[in-house]
C-alpha positions as CSV (number, residue, x, y, z in Angstrom):
1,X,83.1,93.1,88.5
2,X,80.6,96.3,88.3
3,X,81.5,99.4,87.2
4,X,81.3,101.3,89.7
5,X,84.3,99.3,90.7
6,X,86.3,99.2,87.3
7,X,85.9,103.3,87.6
8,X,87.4,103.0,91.0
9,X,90.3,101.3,90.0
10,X,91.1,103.5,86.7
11,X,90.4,106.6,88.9
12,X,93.7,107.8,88.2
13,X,93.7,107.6,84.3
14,X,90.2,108.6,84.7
15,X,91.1,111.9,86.8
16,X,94.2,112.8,84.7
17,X,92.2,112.5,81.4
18,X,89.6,115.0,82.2
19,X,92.2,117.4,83.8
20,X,93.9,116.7,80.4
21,X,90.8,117.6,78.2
22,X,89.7,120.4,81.0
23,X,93.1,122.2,80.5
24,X,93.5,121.5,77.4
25,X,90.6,123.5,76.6
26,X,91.6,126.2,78.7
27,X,94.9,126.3,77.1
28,X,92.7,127.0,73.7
29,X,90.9,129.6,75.1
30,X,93.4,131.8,77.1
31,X,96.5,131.2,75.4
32,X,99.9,131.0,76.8
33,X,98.9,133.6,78.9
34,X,97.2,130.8,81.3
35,X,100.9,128.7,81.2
36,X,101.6,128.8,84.4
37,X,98.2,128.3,85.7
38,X,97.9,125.0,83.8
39,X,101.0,123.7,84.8
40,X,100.5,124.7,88.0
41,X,97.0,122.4,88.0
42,X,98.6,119.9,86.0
43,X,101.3,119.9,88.7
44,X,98.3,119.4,91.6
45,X,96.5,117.0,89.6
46,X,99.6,114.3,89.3
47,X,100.5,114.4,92.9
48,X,96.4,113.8,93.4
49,X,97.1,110.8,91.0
50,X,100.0,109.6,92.8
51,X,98.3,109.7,96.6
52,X,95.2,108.0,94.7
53,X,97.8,105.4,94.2
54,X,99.5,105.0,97.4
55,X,95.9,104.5,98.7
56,X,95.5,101.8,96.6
57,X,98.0,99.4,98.0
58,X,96.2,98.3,101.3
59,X,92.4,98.4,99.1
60,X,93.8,96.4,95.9
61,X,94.5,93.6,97.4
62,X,93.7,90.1,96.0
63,X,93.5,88.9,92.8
64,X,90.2,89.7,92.1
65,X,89.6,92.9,93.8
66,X,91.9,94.5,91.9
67,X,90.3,94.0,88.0
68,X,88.7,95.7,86.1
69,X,86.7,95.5,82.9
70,X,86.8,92.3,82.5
71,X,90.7,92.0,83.5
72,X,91.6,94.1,80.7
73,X,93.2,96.5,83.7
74,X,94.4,95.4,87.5
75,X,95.2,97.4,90.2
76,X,97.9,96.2,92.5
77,X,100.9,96.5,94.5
78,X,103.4,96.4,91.4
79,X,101.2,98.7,89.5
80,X,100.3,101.3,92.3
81,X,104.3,101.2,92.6
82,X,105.2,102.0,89.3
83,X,102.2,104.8,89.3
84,X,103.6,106.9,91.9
85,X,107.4,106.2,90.3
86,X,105.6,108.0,87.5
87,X,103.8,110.9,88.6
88,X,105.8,111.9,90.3
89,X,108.7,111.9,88.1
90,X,106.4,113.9,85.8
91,X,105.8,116.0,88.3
92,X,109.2,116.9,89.4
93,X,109.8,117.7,85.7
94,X,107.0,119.8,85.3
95,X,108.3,121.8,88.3
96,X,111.7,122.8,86.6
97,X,110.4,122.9,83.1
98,X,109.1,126.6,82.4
99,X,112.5,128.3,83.6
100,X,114.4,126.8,80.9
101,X,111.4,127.9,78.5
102,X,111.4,131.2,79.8
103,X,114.9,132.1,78.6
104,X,113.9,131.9,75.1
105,X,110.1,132.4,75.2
106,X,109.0,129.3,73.5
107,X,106.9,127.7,77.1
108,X,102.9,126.9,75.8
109,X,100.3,125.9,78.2
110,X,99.9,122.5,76.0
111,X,103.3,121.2,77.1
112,X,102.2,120.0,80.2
113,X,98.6,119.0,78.6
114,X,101.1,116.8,77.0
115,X,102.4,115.4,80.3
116,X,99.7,114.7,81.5
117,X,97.9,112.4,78.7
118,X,101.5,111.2,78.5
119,X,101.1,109.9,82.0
120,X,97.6,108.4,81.5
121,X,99.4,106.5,78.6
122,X,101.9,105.1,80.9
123,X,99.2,104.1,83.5
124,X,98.0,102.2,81.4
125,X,100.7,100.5,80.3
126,X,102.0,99.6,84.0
127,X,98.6,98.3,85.0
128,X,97.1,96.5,81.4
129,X,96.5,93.0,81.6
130,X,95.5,92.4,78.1
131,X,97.8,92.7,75.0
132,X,95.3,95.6,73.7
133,X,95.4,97.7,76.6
134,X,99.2,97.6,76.5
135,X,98.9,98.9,72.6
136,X,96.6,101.4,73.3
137,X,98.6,102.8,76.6
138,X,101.8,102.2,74.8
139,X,100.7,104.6,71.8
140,X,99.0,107.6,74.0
141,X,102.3,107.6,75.8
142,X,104.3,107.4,72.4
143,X,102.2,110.2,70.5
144,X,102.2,112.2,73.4
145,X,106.6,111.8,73.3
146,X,106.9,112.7,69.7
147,X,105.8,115.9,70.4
148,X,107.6,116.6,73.3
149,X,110.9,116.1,71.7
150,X,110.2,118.2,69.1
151,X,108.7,120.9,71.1
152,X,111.1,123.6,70.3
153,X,110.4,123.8,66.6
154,X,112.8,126.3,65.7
155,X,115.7,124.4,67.2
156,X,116.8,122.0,64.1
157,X,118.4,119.6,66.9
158,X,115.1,119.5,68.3
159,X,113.0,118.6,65.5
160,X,115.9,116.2,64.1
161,X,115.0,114.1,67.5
162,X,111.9,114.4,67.4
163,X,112.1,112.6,63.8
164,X,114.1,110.3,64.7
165,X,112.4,109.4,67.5
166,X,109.0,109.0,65.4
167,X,110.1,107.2,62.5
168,X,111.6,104.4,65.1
169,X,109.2,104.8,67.7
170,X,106.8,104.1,64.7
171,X,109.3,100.6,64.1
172,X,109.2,99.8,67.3
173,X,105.4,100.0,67.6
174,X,104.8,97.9,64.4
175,X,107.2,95.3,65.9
176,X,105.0,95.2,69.0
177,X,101.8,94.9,66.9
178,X,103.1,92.3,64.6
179,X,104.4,89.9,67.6
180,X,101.0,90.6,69.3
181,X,99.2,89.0,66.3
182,X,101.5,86.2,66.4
183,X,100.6,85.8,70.2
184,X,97.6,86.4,69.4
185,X,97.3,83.5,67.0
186,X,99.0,81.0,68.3
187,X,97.2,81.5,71.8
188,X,93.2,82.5,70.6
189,X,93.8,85.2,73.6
190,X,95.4,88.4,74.1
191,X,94.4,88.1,78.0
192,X,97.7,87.8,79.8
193,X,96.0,84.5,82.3
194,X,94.9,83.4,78.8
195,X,98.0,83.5,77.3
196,X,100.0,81.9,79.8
197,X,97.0,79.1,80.3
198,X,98.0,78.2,76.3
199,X,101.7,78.6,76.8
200,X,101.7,76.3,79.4
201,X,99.5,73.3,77.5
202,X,101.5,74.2,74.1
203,X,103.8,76.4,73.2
204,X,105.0,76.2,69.6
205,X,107.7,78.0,68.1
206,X,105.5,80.2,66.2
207,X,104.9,81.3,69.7
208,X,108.4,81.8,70.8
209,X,108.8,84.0,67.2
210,X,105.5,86.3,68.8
211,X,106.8,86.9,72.0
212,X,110.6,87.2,70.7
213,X,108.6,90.2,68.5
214,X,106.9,91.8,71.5
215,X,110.1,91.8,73.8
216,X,112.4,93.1,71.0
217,X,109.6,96.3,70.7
218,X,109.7,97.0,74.0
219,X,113.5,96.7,74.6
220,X,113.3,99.7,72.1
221,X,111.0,101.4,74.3
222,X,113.4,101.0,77.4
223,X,116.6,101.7,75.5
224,X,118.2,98.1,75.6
225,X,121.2,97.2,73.3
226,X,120.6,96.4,70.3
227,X,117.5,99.1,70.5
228,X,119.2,101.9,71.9
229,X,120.3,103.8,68.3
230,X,118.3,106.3,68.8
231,X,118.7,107.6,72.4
232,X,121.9,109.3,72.6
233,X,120.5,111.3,69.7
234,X,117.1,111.7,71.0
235,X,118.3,112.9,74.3
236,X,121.2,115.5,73.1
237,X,118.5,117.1,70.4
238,X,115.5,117.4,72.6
239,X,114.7,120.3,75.3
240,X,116.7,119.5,78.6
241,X,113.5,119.5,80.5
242,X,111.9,116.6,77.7
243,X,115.4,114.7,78.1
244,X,114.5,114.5,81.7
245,X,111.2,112.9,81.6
246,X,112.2,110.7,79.0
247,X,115.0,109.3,81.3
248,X,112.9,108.9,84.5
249,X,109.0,108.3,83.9
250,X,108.5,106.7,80.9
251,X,111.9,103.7,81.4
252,X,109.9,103.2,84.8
253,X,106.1,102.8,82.6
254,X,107.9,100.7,79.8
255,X,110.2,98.7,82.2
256,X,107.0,98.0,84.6
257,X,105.3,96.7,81.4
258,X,108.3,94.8,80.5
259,X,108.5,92.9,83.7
260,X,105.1,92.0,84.1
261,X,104.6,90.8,80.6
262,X,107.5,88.9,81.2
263,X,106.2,87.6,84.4
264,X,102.3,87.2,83.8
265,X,102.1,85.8,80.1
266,X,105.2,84.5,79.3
267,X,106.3,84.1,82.9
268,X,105.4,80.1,82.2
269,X,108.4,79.8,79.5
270,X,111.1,82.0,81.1
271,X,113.6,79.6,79.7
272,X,112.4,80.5,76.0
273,X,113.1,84.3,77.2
274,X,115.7,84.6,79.6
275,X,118.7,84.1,77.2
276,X,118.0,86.8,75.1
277,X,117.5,89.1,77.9
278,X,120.8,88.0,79.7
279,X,121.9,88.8,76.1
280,X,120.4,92.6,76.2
281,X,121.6,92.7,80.1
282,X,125.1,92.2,79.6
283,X,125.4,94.2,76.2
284,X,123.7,97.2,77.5
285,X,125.7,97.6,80.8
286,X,129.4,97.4,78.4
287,X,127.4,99.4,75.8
288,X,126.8,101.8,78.1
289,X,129.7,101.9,80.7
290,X,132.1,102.1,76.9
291,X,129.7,104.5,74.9
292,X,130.2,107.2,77.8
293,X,133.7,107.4,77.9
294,X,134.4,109.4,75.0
295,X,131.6,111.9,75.2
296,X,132.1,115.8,76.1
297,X,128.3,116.4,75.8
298,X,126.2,115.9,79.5
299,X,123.2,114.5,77.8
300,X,124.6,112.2,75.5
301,X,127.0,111.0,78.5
302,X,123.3,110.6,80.8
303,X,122.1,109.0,77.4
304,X,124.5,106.1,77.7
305,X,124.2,105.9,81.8
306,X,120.8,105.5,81.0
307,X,121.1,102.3,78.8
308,X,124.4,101.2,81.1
309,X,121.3,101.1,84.0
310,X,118.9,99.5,81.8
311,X,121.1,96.6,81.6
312,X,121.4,96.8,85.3
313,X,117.6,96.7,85.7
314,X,117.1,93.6,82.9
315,X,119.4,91.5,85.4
316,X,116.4,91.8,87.8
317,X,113.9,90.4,84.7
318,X,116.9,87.9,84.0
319,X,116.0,86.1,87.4
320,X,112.6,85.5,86.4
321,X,111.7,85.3,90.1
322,X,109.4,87.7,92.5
323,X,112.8,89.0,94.3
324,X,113.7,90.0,90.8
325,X,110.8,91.9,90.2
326,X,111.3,93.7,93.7
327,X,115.2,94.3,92.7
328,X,113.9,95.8,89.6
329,X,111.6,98.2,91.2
330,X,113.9,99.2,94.0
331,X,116.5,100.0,91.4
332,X,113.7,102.0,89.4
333,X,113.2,104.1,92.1
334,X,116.7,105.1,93.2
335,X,117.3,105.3,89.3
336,X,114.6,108.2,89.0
337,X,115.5,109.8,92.1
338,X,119.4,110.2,90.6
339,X,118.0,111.0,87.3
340,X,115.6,114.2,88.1
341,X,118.5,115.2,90.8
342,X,120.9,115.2,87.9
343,X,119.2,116.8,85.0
344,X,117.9,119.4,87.6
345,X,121.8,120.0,88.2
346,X,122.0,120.6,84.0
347,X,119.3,122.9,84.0
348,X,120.8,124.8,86.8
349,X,124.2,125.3,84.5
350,X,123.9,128.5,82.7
351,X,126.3,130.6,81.3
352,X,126.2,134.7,82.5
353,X,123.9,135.3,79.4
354,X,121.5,132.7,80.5
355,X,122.4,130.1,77.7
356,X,122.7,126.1,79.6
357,X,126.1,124.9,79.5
358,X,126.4,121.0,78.0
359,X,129.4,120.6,77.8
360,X,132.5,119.7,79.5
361,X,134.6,122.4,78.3
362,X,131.6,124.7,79.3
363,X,131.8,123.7,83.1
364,X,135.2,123.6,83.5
365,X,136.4,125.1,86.8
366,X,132.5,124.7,88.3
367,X,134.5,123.6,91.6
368,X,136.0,127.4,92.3
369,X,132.7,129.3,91.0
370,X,129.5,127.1,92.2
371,X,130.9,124.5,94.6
372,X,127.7,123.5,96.1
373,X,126.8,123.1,92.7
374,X,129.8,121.0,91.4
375,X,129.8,118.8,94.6
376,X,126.0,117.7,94.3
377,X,126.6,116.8,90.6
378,X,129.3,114.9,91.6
379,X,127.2,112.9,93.9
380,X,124.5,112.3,91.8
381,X,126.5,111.0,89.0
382,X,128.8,108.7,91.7
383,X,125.6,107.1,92.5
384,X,124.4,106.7,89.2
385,X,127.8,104.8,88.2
386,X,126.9,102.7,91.8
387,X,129.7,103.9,94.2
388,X,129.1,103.2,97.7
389,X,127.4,103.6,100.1
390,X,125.3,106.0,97.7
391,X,122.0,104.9,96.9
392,X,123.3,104.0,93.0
393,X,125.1,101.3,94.4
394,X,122.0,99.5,96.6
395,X,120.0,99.0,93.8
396,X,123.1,97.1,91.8
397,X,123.2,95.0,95.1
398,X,119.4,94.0,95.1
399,X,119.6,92.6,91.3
400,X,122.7,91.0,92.0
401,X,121.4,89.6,94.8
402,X,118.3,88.7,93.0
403,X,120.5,87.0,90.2
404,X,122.7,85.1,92.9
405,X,119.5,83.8,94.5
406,X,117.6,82.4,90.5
407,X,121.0,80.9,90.3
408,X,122.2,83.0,87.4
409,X,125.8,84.1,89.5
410,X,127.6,84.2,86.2
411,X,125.3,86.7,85.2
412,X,125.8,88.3,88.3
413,X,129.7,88.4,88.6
414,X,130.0,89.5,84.8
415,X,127.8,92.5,85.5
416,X,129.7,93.6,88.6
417,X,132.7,93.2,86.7
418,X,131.5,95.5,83.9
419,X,130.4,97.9,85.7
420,X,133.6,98.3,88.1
421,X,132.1,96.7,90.9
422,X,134.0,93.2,90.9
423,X,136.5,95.0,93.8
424,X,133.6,95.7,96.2
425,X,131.0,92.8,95.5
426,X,132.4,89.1,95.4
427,X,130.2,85.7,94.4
428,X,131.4,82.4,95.3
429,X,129.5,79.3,94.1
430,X,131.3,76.2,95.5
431,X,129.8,72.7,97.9
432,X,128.7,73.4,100.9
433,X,131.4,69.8,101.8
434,X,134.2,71.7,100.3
435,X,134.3,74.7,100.9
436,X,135.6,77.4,98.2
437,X,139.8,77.9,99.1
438,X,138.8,81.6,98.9
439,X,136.7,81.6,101.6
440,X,138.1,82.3,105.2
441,X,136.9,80.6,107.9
442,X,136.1,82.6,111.1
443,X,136.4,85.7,109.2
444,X,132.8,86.8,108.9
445,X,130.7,89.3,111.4
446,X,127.2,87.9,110.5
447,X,126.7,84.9,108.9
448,X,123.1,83.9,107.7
449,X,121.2,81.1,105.9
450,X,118.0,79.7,105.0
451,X,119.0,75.5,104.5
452,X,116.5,73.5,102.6
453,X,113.8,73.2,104.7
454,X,112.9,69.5,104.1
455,X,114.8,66.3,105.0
456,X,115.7,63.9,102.3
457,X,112.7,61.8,101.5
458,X,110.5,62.9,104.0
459,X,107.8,65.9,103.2
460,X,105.9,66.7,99.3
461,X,109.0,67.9,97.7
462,X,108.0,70.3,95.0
463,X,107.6,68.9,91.3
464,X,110.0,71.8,89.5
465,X,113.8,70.5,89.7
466,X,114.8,74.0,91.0
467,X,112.4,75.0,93.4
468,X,113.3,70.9,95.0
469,X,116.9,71.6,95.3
470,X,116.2,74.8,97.3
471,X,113.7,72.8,99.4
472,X,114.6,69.6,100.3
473,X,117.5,68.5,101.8
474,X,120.6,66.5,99.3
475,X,124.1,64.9,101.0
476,X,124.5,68.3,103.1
477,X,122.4,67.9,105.6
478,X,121.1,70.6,108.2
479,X,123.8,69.2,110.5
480,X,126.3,70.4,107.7
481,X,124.6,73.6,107.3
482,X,125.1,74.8,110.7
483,X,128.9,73.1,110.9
484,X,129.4,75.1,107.8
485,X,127.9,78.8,109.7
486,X,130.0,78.3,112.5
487,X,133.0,77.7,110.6
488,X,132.4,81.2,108.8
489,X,131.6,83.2,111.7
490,X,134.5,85.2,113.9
491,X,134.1,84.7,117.9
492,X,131.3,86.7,119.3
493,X,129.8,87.1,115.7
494,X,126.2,86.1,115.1
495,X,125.0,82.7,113.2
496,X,121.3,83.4,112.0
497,X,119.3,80.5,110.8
498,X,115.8,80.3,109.1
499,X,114.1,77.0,109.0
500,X,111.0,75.3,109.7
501,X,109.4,75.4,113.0
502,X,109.3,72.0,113.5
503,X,113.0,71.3,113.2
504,X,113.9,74.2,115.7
505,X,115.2,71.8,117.7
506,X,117.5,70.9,115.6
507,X,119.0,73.8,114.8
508,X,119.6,74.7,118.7
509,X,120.8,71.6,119.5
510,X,123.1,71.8,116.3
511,X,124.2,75.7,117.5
512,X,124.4,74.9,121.4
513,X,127.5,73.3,121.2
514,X,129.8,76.8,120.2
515,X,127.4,79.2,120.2
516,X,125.3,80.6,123.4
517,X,122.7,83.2,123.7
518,X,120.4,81.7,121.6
519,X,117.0,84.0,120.3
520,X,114.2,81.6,118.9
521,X,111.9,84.2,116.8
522,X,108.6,82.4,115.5
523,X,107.3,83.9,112.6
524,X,103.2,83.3,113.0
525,X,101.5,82.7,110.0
526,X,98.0,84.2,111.0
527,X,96.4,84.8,114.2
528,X,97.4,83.1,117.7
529,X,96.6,79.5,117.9
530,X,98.1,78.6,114.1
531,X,101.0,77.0,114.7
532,X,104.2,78.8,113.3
533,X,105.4,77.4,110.2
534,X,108.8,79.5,110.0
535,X,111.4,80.3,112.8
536,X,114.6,83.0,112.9
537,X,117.3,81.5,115.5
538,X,120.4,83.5,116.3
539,X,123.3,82.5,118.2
540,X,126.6,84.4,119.3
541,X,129.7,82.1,118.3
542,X,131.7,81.1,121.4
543,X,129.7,83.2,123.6
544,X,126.9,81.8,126.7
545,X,123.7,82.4,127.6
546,X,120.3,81.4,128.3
547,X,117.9,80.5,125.0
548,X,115.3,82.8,124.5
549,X,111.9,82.7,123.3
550,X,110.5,85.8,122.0
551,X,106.7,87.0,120.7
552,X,107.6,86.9,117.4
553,X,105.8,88.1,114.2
554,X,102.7,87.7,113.2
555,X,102.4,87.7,109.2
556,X,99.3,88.0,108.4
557,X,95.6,89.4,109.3
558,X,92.4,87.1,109.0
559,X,91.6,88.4,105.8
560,X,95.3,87.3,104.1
561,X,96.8,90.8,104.4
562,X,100.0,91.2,105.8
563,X,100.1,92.6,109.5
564,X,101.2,96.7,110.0
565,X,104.5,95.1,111.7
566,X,105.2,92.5,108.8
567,X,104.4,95.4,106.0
568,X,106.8,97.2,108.1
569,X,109.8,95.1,107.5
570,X,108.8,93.8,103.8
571,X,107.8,97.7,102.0
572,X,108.8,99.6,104.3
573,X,112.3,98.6,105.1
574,X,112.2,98.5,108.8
575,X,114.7,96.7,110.7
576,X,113.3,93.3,112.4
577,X,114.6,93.2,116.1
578,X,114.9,89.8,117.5
C-alpha cells in the first residue's frame, strides 16, 4: 500500500488535525475575540469530516483497499459508520455550546480546538487495527476529555470532575497498557490479524489474563458496571455542554473500539470473553435502570441511563456475531440521536435570571409554562427508557434479536425483563415437534423462517457445532418446518420461507397444500446466468392462486459489491417487495 493511499484513507484525521493546529493558532493570536469564528470553522470542518466519511463506504471496500500503513489503520463500513456517529455528535454539541458559555462569560476559542483533536482521537480509535494505534487514539481523545470537564475552572464541581475523571481515566489507561503488554507477549504481535492468527494456534491463559486487562480498561471508557464509579460524578460536575459530548461521541468511539477488538483479535476465543461481558451486560442495565430511581438531579439521572444503555449495547457484543455488531451500531445511533435531543432540552431550561435549571424541584410545573418544551423532553426520555414505537425501543429490539439469533435467549429475556420490557417483548425457546403450550396456533399475522438449509447427511456441513445445527437439517425436517408455519399462521396470513434454491420445490409443494398464491423471489448472487443460490417463497394460508415467479434481486456487482437495490434493503432500510 503507497502513501498516497494511506493519506487518502486518514484524510479525515488528517484534515481535522491541521484545522486543529490552524485554529489553534489563531485562537493564540486573536484571543477569545475570534470564539465564534473558530467554532464556527471547527463546526464546518467536522461535517467536512463526516461527508469524507460517508464517501468512503462505496470506495473502502475490500479487505485490502481499505489499509493503511501497513494495517496499522483500515477504512471500512464499521469505521466510516462510527466516524459520522461522531462528528456529528461533536458537531451538534458544538452548535449549542457557546450559549450556555455566554451567560457567565467563561466561552474560549480553545474549547472547540479541543473538540476537534478530541475527535481525531476518536477516529483513530474506531478505525486502528493495531494495539498501538488504539493507545495512541485512546490517549489524544482522553487528554483532550480531561480538559473539557474541567473547563470551567472557577466552578469547584467542575474541576472536582475533571479530577476525578483524570486520576481514573489515568487507571483505566494503565490497565489498557498493561493488558496490551500481556497480549503483546504472549502473541509476538500487537497487529489485530496477528493476534487472532496466535490466539487461534495457542492461546494460554496468560493470554486470557491480557485480554481480560484490555476489556476491563475499556469497559471503563464506555461506563460499564463495575467501571462506571466515576460517571455520575463526572457528568453532574462538568459543563452541561461537556456532559453532552461525553454521553454521545466518545461511548460511540470507545464502544466501536470495543466491538471490533472484540471481533477482530479476540473474535477467535469469544467463549474466553463473552461471560464476563454478559456479566457487565446484565449488571449495567439493573445498575442503571435502579441507580436512576432516586435521583432529583437531570444529569446524574442521564448519567445512569447512560450506563442502563451501555448494558443494552454490550448484549449486541455478547452475541459475538456480525448481526450483533449491526444491533450494536443501530442502537449507537438512535442512542446519540436521544442523547444530543435530551441534553439540548437541559440547556434550554433556564430559570428567569438565565441560571439552567437541574433539578426536578427546579422544573416543576414545565407542563403549564413551556409545554412544547415539557412534551419533547418527555419524548426523548420515553425513548431512551425504550417505550414503543419510539426509536429507544428499536434499538432494544435489534440486540435482542441479535441475542435470540447467537442463541444467548436467556440473556435476552433477562434484559427485557430488567429493563421493563418483558410485557411487550416475549422469547420462546422450545422443539420445533413439541411445540411450546404458550404458543397459539393460528394466531399469528406473518409467520417467517429460514430452516436449515441442508438435508441430513447430504451437503459439507460446516466444521463448528453451532454454525452445523443452523445449517443442516436434525429429526425436524423441512417438511416439519413448513407443518410447523402453517400451524402458526391465522387464515389469510402470510407463511414466508427462506431456503436454498434448489429445494424450492420443496417448499411449494410443502405450502400448496393450505396455502395459495404463492411468490417465488430468487435472490441472484451476481450477474444473470449464476444460478441463484437463495430463494424468498410466500404463501397466503387457506387462500388460492396462481404461483408466481418474480425478477428477483440481484446481490451483487462483478466486482463483489453489493447492487444499489440490495444496499437499499441491507443500509438503507428499504422495504423488499415481493
Amino acid at each position: 500500500m503507497d502513501y498516497a493511499t494511506s493519506f487518502y484513507f486518514t484524510a479525515t484525521e488528517i484534515g481535522l488535525s491541521l484545522a486543529g493546529l490552524a485554529l489553534l493558532l489563531v485562537a493564540g493570536w486573536q484571543g477569545n475575540k475570534s470564539a465564534r469564528t473558530v467554532t464556527i470553522i471547527s463546526v464546518a470542518a467536522l461535517f467536512g469530516a463526516a461527508i469524507f466519511s460517508i464517501g468512503l463506504f462505496d470506495r473502502a471496500t475490500g479487505e485490502v483497499a481499505g489499509r493503511a500503513f501497513g494495517d496499522l489503520y483500515r477504512a471500512d463500513a464499521f469505521g466510516s459508520f462510527a466516524k459520522v456517529l461522531i462528528y456529528v455528535a461533536a458537531a451538534a454539541v458544538l452548535i449549542v455550546t457557546p450559549r450556555f458559555f455566554e451567560r457567565i462569560d467563561a466561552y474560549r476559542a480553545e474549547y472547540p480546538v479541543l473538540m476537534l483533536f478530541n475527535a481525531v482521537g476518536m477516529g483513530m480509535m474506531v478505525s486502528a487495527t493495531d494495539l498501538m494505534t488504539l493507545y495512541i487514539g485512546l490517549e489524544m481523545s482522553s487528554l483532550s476529555s480531561y480538559v473539557l470537564a474541567s473547563f470551567l475552572r472557577n466552578d469547584e464541581r467542575s474541576s472536582e470532575a475533571g479530577l476525578k475523571y483524570f486520576v481514573l481515566g489515568a487507571l483505566a489507561s494503565g490497565i489498557i497498557l498493561y493488558g496490551i503488554s500481556l497480549v503483546y507477549g504472549f502473541t509476538g504481535s500487537t497487529n489485530y490479524e496477528g493476534i487472532r492468527a496466535a490466539f487461534e494456534a495457542s492461546f494460554s491463559t496468560g493470554a486470557l489474563f491480557g485480554v481480560v486487562f484490555v476489556l476491563a480498561g475499556l469497559a471503563f471508557k464506555i461506563s460499564a458496571v463495575p467501571f462506571h464509579m466515576w460517571t455520575p460524578d463526572v457528568y453532574e460536575g462538568a459543563p452541561t455542554p461537556v456532559t453532552a459530548f461525553f454521553a454521545s461521541a466518545p461511548k460511540v468511539a470507545a464502544m466501536g473500539m470495543l466491538l471490533r477488538m472484540a471481533m477482530d483479535p479476540f473474535g477467535g476465543e469469544a467463549n474466553a470473553w463473552r461471560q464476563i461481558v454478559i456479566f457487565a451486560a446484565l449488571a449495567s442495565i439493573v445498575v442503571g435502570a435502579l441507580g436512576a430511581i432516586g435521583q432529583q438531579n437531570l444529569k446524574r439521572l442521564l448519567a445512569y441511563s447512560s450506563i442502563n444503555n451501555v448494558g443494552f449495547i454490550m448484549i449486541g457484543l455478547a452475541a459475538a456475531t456480525p448481526g450483533g455488531v449491526a444491533g450494536a451500531l443501530t442502537y449507537l445511533a438512535i442512542y446519540v440521536a436521544m442523547t444530543i435531543g435530551s441534553f439540548t432540552a437541559l440547556l434550554m431550561l433556564r430559570a428567569p435570571d438565565g441560571t439552567n435549571l437541574e433539578t426536578f424541584a427546579d422544573i416543576s410545573g414545565l407542563s403549564t409554562k413551556r409545554p412544547a418544551l415539557a412534551w419533547s423532553l418527555l419524548a426523548l426520555m420515553f425513548s431512551l427508557a425504550g417505550i414503543p414505537p419510539l426509536f429507544g425501543f428499536w434499538g432494544k429490539f435489534v440486540v435482542f434479536q441479535a441475542a435470540v439469533q447467537a442463541d444467548l435467549v436467556a440473556l435476552a429475556h433477562s434484559s427485557a425483563k430488567a429493563s421493563g420490557l418483558s410485557d411487550r417483548v416475549s422469547f420462546l425457546e422450545g422443539n420445533l415437534l413439541r411445540l411450546p403450550v404458550a404458543l397459539n396456533p393460528g394466531a399469528f399475522d406473518h409467520v417467517m423462517a429460514n430452516p436449515p438449509y441442508l438435508a441430513a447427511g447430504h451437503g459439507n456441513p460446516p466444521p463448528d457445532p453451532a454454525r452445523r445445527a443452523a445449517t443442516v437439517e436434525s429429526r425436524a425436517r423441512l417438511d416439519d418446518w413448513l407443518r410447523f408455519l402453517l400451524a402458526m399462521a391465522r387464515a389469510s396470513g402470510t407463511v414466508t420461507v427462506i431456503h436454498r434454491y434448489d429445494r424450492k420445490d420443496e417448499v411449494i409443494t410443502g405450502l400448496g397444500g393450505e396455502a395459495g398464491g404463492l411468490v417465488v423471489f430468487p435472490l441472484w448472487p451476481k450477474i444473470q446466468g449464476q444460478a441463484a443460490k437463495r430463494v424468498i417463497i410466500q404463501a397466503r394460508k387457506g387462500k388460492t392462486g396462481k404461483t408466481r415467479i418474480t425478477e428477483g434481486l440481484v446481490l451483487h456487482n462483478d466486482d463483489g459489491s453489493y447492487t444499489a437495490e440490495a444496499e437499499a434493503v441491507l443500509r438503507g432500510a428499504g422495504s423488499l417487495v415481493l
